[in-house]
C-alpha positions as CSV (number, residue, x, y, z in Angstrom):
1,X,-118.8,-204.6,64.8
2,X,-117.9,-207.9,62.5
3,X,-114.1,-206.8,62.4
4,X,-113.9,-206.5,66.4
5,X,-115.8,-209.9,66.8
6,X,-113.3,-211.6,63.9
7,X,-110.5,-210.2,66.2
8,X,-112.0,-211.3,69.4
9,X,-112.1,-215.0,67.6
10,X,-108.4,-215.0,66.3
11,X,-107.2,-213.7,70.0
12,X,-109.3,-216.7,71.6
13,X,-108.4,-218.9,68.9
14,X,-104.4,-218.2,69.5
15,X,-103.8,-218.5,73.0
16,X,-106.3,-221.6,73.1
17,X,-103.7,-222.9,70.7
18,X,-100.7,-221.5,73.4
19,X,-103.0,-223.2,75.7
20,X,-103.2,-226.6,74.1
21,X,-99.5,-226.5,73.6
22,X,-98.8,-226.0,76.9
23,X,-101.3,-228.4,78.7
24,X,-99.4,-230.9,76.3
25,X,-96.2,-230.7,77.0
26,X,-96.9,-230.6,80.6
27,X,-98.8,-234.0,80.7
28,X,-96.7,-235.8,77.9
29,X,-94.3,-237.3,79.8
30,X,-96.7,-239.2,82.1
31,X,-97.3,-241.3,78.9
32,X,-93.7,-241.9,78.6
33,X,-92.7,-242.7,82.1
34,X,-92.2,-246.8,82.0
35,X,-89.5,-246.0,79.0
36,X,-88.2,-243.0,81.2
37,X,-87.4,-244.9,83.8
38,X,-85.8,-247.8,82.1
39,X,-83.7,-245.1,80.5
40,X,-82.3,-243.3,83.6
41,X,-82.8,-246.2,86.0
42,X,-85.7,-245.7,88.4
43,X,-88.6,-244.2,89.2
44,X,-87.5,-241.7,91.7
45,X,-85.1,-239.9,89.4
46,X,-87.7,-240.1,86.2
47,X,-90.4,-238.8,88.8
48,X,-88.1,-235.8,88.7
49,X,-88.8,-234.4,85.5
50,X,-92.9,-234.5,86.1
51,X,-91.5,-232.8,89.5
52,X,-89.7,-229.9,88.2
53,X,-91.8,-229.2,85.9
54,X,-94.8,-228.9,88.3
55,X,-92.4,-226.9,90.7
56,X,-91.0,-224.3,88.3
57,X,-94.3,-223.3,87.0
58,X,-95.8,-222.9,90.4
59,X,-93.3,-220.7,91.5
60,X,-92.7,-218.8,88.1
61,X,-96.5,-218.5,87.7
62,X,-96.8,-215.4,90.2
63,X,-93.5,-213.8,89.1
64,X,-94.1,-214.2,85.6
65,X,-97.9,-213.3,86.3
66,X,-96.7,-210.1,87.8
67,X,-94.2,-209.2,84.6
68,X,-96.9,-209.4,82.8
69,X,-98.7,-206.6,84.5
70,X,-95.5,-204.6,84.0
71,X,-94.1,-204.8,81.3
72,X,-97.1,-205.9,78.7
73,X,-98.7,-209.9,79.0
74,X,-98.2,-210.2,74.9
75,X,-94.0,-209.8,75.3
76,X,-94.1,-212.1,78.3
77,X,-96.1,-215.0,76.8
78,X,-93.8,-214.8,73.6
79,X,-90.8,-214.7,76.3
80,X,-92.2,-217.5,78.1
81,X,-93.0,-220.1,74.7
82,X,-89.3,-219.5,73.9
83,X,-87.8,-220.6,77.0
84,X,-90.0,-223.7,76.8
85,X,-89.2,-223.9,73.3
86,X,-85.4,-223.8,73.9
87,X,-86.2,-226.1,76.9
88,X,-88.2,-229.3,74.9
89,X,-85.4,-228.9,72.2
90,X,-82.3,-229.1,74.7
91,X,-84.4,-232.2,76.2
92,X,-85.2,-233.5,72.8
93,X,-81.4,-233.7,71.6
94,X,-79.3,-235.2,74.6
95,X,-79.9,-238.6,76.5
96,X,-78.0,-236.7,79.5
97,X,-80.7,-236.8,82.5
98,X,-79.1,-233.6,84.0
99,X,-79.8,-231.8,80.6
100,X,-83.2,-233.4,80.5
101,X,-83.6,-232.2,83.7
102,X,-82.9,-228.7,83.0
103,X,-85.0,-228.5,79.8
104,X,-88.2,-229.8,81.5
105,X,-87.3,-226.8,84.6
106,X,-87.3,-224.4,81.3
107,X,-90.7,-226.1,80.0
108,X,-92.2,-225.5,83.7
109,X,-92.1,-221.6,82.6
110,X,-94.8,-222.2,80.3
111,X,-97.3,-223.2,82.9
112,X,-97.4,-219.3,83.2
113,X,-99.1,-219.0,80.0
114,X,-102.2,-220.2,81.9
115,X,-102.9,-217.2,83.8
116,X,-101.4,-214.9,81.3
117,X,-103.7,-215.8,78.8
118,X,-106.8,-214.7,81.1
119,X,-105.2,-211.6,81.7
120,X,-105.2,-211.0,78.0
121,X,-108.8,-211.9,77.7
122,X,-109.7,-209.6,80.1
123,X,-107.9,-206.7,78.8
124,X,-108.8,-207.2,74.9
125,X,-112.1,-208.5,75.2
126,X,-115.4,-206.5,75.8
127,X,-116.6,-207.8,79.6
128,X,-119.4,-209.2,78.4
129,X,-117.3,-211.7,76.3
130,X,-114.4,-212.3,79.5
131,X,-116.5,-215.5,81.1
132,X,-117.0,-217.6,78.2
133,X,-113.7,-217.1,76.5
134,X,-111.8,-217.6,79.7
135,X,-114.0,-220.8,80.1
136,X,-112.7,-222.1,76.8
137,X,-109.6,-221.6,78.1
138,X,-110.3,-223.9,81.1
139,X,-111.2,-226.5,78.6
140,X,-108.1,-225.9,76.3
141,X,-106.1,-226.6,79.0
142,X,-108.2,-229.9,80.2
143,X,-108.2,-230.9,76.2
144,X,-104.6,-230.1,76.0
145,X,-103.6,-232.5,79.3
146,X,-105.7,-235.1,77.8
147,X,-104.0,-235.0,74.5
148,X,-101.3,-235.2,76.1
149,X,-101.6,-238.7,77.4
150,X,-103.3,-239.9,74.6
151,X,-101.2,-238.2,71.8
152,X,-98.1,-238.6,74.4
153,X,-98.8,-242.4,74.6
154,X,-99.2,-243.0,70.7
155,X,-96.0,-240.8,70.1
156,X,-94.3,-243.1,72.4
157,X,-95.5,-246.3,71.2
158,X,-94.2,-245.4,67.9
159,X,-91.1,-243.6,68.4
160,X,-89.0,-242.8,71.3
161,X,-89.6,-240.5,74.0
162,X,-87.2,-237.8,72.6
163,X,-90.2,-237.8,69.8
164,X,-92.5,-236.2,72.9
165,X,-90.1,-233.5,73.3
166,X,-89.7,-232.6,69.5
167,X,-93.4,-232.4,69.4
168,X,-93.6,-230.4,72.3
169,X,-91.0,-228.3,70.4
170,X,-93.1,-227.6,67.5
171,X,-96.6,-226.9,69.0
172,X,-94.5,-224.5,71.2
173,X,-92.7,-222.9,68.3
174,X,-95.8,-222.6,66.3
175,X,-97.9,-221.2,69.4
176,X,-95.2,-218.6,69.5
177,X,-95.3,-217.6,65.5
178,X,-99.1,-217.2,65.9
179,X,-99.3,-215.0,69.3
C-alpha cells in the first residue's frame, strides 16, 4: 500500500542522508590539505589523517558488517555515527595532531555505514525495490565525496579547517537523530 511505499521513502531517504554524511566527512579533508600541512608541518604526517581514516574503515567495515548481522544493523549504524560523531568533535576542538589523529581513526568507523545501509535495504524493502534503492545509495555516497571537496573547499576558504570537522560533527549528529 501507500503507507508501506511512504515508509520505504523515509528509510531510503535517512540512510541516503547517513550516507551523504559519511562520504563527506571522509573526502573533506582532501580540500583542506595545503592548510593541514602548514599546520602540523608536512605532508607525510597530514597524509596521515586521509590514511587512518581509509585504514580504520577498511578494517572495521567487515567486523562492524558482521555485528550488524548479530546484533540488529539499526543499533550498529546509530553506534557507528556516534563514534564518528565523538571523533569529528574531539578533532574539531584541539590543534593537538595526536588528538586529530585519533578523532579521524574514530571517523574511519563510519565508512561502515556503507554496507550497513544495504543490509538494511535488503531486509526492509520488498525485493523488487532492493536494486534501485541500493543504487541510490551508490550515488549518495559519490554525491557525498563530491560535496565533500567542494563544500570542504568553500568551508576552508572561509574558515579554518576545524570548521570541516564541526560540520562533519553536525551532518553526523543529525544523520544519527533521524536513523
Amino acid at each position: 500500500g501507500s503507507s508501506m511505499r511512504s515508509n520505504a521513502r523515509s528509510i531510503i531517504a535517512t540512510l541516503l542522508f547517513a550516507e551523504l554524511a559519511v562520504s563527506f566527512e571522509s573526502a573533506m579533508l582532501y580540500a583542506a590539505l595545503p592548510k593541514l600541512i602548514r599546520q602540523f608541518g608536512d605532508p607525510i604526517t597530514a597524509g596521515w589523517l586521509i590514511t587512518i581514516h581509509l585504514l580504520i574503515g577498511a578494517a572495521v567495515s567487515v567486523v562492524i558488517g558482521r555485528m550488524g548481522d548479530i546484533f540488529g544493523r539499526k543499533p550498529i549504524i546509530l553506534a557507528v555515527l556516534a563514534i564518528a560523531t565523538v571523533g569529528s568533535t574531539l578533532s574539531a576542538v584541539t590543534t593537538q595532531f595526536g588528538i586529530v589523529l585519533v578523532g579521524r581513526a574514530m571517523q574511519g568507523f563510519a565508512m561502515a555505514v556503507i554496507p550497513l545501509t544495504i543490509g538494511v535495504l535488503r531486509e526492509t524493502l520488498p525485493p523488487q525495490r532492493v536494486p534501485v534503492a541500493v543504487g541510490f545509495m551508490t550515488t549518495g555516497t559519490t554525491l557525498g565525496s563530491a560535496l565533500g571537496l567542494v563544500l570542504g573547499g568553500a568551508i576552508i576558504d572561509r574558515f579554518n579547517w576545524h570548521a570541516l570537522f564541526v560540520f562533519s560533527a553536525v551532518l553526523l549528529g543529525i544523520s544519527w537523530l533521524a536513523i
